[in-house]
DSSP file (Angstrom, degrees, kcal/mol; ACC not computed):
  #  RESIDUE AA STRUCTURE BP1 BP2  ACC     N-H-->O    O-->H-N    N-H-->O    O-->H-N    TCO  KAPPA ALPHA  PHI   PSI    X-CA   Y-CA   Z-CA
    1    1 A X              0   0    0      0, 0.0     0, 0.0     0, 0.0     0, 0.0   0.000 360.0 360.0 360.0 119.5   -3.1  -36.9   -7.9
    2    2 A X        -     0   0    0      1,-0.1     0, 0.0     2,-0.1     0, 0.0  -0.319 360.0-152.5 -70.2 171.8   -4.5  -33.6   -6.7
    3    3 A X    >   -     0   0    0      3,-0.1     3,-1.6     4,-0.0    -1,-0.1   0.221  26.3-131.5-132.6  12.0   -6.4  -33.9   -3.5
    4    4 A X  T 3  S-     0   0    0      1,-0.2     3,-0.1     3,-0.0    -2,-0.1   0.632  73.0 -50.8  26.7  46.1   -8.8  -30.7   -4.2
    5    5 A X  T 3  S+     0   0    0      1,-0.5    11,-0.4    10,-0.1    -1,-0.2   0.652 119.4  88.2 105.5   2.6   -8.2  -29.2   -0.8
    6    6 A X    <   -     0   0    0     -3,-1.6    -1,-0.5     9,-0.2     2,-0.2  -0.581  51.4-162.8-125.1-152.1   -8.8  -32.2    1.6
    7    7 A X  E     -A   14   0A   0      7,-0.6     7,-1.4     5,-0.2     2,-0.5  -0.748  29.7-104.7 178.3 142.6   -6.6  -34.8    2.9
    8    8 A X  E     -A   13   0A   0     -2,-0.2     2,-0.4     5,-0.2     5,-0.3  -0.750  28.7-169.4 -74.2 126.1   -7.6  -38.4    4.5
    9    9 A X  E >  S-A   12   0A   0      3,-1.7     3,-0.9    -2,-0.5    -2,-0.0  -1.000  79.4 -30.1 -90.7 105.2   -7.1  -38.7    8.7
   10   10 A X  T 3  S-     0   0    0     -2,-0.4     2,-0.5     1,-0.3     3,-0.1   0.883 126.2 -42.5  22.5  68.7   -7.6  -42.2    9.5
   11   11 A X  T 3  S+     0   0    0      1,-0.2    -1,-0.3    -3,-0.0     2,-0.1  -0.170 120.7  97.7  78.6 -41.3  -10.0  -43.2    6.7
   12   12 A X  E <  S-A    9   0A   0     -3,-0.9    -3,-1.7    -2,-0.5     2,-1.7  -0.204  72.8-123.9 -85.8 173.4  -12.0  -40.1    7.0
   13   13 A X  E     +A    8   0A   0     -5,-0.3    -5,-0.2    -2,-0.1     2,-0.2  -0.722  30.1 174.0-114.1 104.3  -11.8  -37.0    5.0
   14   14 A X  E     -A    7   0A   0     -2,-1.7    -7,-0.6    -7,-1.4     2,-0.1  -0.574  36.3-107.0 -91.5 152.0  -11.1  -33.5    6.6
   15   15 A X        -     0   0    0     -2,-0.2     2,-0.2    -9,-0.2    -9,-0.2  -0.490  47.7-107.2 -74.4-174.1  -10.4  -29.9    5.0
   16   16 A X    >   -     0   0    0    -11,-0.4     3,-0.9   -10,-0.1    -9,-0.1  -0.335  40.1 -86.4 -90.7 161.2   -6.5  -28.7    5.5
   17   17 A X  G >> S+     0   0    0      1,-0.3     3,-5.1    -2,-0.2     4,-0.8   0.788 110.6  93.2 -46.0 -45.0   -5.5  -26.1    7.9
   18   18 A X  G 34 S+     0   0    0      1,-0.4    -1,-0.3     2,-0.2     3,-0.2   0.198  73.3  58.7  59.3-110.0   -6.2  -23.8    5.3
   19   19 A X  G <4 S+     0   0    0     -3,-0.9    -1,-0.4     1,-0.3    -2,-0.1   0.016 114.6  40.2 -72.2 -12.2   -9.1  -23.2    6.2
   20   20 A X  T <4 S+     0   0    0     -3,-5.1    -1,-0.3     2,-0.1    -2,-0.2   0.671  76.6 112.9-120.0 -12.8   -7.7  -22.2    9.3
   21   21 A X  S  < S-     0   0    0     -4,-0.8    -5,-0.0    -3,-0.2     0, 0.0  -0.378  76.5-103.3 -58.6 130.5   -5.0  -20.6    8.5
   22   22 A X        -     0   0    0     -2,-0.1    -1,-0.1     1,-0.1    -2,-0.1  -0.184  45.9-106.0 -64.0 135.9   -5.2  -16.0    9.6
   23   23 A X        -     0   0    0      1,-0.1    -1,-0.1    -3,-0.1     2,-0.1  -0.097  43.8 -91.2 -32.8 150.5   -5.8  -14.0    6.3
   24   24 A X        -     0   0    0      2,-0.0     2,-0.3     1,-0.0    -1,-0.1  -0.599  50.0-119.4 -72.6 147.5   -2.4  -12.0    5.2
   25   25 A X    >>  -     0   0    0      1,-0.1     4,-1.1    -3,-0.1     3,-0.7  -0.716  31.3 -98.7 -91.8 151.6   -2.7   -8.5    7.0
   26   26 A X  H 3> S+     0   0    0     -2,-0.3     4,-1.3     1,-0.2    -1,-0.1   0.668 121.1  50.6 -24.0 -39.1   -2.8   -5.6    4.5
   27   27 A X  H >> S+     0   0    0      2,-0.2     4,-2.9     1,-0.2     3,-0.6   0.947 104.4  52.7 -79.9 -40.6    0.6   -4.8    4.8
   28   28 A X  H <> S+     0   0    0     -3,-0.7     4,-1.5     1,-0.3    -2,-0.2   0.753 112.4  49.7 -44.9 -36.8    2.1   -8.3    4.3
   29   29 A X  H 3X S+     0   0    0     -4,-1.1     4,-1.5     2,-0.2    -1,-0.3   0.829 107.4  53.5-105.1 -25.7    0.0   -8.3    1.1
   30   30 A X  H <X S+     0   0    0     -4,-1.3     4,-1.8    -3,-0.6     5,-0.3   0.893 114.9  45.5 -73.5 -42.5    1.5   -4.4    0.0
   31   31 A X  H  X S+     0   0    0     -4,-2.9     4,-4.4     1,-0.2    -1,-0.2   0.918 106.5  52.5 -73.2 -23.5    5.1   -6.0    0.5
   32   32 A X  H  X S+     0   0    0     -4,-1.5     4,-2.4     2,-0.3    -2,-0.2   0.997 116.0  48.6 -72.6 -58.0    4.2   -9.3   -1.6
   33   33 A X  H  X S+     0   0    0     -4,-1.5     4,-3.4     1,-0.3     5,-0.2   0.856 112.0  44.0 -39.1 -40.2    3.0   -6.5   -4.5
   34   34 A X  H  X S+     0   0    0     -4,-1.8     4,-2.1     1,-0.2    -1,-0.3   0.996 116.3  46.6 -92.3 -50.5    5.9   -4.5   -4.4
   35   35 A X  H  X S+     0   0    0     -4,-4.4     4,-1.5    -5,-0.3    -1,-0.2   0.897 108.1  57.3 -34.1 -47.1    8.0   -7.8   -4.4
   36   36 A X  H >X S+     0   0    0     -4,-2.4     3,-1.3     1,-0.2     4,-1.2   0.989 111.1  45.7 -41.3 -76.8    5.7   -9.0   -7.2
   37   37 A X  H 3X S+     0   0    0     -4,-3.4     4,-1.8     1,-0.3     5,-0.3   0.757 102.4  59.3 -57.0 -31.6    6.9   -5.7   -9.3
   38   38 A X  H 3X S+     0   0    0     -4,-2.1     4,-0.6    -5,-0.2    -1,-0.3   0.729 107.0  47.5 -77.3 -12.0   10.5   -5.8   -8.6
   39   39 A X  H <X S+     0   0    0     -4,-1.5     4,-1.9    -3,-1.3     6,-0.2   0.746 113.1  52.6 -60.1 -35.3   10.6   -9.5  -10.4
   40   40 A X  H  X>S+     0   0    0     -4,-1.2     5,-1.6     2,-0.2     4,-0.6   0.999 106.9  43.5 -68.4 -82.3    8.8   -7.8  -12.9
   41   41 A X  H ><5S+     0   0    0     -4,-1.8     3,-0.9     1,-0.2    -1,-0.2   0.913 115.7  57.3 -38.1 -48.6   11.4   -5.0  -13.1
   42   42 A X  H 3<5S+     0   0    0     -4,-0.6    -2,-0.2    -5,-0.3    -1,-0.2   0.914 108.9  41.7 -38.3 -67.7   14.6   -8.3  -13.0
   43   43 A X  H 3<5S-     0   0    0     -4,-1.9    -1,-0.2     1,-0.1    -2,-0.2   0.089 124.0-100.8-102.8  22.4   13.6  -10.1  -15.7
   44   44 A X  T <<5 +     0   0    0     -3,-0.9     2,-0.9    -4,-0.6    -3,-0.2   0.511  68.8 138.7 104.9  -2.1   12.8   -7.1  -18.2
   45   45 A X      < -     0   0    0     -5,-1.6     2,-0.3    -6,-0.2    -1,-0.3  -0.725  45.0-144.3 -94.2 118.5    9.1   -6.7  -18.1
   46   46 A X        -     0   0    0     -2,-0.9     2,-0.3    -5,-0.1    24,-0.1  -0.647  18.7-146.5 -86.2 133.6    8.5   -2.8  -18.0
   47   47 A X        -     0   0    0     -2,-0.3    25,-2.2    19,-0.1     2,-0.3  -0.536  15.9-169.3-104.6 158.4    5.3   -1.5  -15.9
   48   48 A X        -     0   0    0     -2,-0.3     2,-0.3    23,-0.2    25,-0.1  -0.993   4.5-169.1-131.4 157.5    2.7    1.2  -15.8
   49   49 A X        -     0   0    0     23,-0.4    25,-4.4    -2,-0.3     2,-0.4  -0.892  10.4-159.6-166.1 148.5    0.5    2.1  -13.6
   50   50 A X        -     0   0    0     -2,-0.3     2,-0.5    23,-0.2    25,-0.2  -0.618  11.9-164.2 -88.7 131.1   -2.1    4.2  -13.7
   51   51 A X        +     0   0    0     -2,-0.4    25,-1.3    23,-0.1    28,-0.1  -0.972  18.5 166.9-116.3 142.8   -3.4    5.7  -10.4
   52   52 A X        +     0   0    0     -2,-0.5     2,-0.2    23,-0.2    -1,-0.1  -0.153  32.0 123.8-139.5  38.6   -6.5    7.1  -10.3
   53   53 A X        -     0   0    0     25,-0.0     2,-0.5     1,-0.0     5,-0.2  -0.602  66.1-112.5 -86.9 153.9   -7.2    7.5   -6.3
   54   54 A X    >   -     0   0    0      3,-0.3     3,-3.6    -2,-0.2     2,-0.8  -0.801  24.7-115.1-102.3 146.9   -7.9   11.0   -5.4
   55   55 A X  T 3  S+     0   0    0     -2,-0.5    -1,-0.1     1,-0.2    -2,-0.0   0.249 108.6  64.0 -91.1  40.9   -5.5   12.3   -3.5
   56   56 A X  T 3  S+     0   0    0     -2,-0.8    -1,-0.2     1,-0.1    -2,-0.0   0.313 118.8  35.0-101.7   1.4   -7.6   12.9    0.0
   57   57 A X  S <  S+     0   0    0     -3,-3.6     2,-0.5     3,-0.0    -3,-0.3  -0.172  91.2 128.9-136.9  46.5   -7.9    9.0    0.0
   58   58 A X        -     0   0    0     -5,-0.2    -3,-0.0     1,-0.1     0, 0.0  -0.818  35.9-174.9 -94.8 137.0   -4.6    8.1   -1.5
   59   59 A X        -     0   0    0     -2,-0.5    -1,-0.1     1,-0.1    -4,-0.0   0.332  37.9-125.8-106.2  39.9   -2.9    5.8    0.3
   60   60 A X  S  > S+     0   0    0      1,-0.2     4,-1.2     3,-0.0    -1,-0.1   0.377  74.4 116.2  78.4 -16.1    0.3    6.2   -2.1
   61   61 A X  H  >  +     0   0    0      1,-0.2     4,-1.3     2,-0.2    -1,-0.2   0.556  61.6  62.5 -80.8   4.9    0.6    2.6   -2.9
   62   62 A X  H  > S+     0   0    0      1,-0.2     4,-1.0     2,-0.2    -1,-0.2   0.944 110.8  45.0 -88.2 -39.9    0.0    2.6   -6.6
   63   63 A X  H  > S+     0   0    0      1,-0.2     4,-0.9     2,-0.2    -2,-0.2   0.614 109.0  61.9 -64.7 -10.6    3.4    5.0   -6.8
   64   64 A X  H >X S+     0   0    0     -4,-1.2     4,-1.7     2,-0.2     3,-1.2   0.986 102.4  51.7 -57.5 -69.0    4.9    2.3   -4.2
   65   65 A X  H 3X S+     0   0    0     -4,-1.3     4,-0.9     1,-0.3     6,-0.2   0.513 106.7  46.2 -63.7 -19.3    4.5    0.0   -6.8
   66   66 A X  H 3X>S+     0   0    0     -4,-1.0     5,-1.7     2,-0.2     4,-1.0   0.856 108.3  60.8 -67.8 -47.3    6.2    1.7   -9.7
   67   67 A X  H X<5S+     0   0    0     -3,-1.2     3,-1.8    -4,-0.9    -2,-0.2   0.945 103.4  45.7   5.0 -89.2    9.0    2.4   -7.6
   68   68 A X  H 3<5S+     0   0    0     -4,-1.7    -1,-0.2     1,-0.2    -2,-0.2   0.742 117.9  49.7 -35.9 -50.2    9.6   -1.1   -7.0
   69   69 A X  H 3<5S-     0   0    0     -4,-0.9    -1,-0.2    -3,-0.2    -2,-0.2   0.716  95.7-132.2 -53.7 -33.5    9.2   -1.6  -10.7
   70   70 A X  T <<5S+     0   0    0     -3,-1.8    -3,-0.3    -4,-1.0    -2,-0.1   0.509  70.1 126.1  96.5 -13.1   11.3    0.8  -11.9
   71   71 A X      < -     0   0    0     -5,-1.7    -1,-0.2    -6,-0.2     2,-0.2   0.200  62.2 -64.0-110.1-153.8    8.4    1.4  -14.0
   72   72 A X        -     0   0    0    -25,-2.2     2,-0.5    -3,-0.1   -23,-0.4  -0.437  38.0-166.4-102.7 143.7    5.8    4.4  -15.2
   73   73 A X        -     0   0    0     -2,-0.2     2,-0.3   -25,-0.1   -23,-0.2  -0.999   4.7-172.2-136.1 143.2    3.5    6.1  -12.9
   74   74 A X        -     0   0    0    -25,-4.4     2,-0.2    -2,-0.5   -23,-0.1  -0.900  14.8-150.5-131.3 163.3    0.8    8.1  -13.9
   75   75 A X        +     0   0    0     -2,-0.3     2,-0.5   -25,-0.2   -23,-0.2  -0.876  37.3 148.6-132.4  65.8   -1.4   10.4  -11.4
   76   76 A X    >   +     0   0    0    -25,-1.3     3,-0.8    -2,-0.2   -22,-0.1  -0.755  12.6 167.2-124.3 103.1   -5.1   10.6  -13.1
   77   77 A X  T 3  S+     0   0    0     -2,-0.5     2,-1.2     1,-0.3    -1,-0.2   0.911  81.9  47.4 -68.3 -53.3   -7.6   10.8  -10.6
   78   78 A X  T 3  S+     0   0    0    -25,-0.1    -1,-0.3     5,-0.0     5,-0.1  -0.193  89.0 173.0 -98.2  45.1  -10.3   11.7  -13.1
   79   79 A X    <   +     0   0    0     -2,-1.2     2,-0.2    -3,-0.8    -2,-0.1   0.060   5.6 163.0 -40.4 142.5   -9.2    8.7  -15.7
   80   80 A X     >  -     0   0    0     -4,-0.0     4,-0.8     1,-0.0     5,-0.1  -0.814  53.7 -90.4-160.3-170.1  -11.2    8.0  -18.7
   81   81 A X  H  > S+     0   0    0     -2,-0.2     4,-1.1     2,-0.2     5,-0.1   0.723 120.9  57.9 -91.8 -15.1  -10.3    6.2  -21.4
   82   82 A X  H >> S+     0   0    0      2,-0.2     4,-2.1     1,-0.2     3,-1.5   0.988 110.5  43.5 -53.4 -82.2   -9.0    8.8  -23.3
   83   83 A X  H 3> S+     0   0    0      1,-0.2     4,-1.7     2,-0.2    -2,-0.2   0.736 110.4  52.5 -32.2 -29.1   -6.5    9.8  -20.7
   84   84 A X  H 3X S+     0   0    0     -4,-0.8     4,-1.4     2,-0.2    -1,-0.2   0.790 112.2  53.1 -89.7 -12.0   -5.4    6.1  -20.0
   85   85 A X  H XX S+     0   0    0     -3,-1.5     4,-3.5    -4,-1.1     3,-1.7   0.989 114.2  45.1 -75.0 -81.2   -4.9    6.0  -24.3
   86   86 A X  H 3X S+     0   0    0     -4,-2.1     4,-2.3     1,-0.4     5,-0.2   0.787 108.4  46.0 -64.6 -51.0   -2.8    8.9  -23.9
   87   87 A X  H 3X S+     0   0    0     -4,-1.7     4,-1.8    -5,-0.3    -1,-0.4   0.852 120.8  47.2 -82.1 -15.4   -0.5    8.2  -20.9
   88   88 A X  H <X S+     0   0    0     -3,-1.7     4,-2.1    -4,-1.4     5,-0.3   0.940 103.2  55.8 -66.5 -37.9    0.2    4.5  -22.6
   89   89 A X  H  X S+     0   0    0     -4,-3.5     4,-1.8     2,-0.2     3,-0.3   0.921 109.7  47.4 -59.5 -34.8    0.7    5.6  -25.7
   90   90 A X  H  X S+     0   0    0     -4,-2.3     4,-0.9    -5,-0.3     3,-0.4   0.971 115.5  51.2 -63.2 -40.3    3.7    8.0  -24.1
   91   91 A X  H  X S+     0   0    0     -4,-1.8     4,-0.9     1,-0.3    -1,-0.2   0.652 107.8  40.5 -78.8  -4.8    4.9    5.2  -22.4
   92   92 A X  H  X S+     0   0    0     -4,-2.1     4,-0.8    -3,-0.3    -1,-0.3   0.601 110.1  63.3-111.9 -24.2    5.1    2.9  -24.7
   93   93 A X  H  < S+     0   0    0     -4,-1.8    -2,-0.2    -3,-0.4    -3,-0.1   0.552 112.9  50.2 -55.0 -18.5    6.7    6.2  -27.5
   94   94 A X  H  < S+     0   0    0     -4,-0.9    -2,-0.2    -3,-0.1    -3,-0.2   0.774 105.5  47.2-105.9 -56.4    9.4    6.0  -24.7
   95   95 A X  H  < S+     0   0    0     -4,-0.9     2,-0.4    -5,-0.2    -2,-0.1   0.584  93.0  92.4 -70.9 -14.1   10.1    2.2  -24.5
   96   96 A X  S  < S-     0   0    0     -4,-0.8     2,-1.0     1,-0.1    -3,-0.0  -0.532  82.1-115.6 -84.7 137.7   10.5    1.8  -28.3
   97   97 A X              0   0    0     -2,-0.4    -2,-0.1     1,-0.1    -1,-0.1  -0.589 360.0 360.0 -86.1 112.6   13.9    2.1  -29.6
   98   98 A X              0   0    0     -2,-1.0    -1,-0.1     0, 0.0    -2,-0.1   0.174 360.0 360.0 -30.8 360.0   14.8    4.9  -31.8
């Protein structure tokens, strides 16, 4: 039986720690990604990723995360859909077997 987030203390009904618990800091949450993608990468599931930051406010982390994958990075700061068509469609001309 789920308990939706509370739990009883002597007959009354409290939230969990939770609620109390500190946020993950930014970096903690960049390693859990890049962890994320290298499971990805184990068990056979190939990635893309698209980045489209421009690069005076890139902070590098979408190419982290291909890294970690193993997988495809593309660099298009000025994305549109045409362009995101275009770099799947290679990647996916790439992954198909001959």
């Amino acid at each position: 039986m789920m308990d939706h987030g509370k739990k009883k203390q002597n007959g009354s009904t409290t939230k969990l720690d939770m609620d109390e618990t500190p946020p993950a800091s930014a970096e903690e949450i960049r390693e859990e990604a890049k962890e994320i993608a290298a499971k990805l990468d184990a068990v056979g599931i190939s990635l893309l990723v698209i980045d489209t930051e421009s690069k005076f406010l890139s902070t590098g982390f979408a190419k982290e995360i291909a890294d970690a994958a193993h997988g495809h990075y593309y660099y298009l700061p000025s994305a549109n859909d045409a362009a995101v068509t275009m770099a799947t469609q290679q990647v996916i001309s790439q992954l198909r077997p001959m």
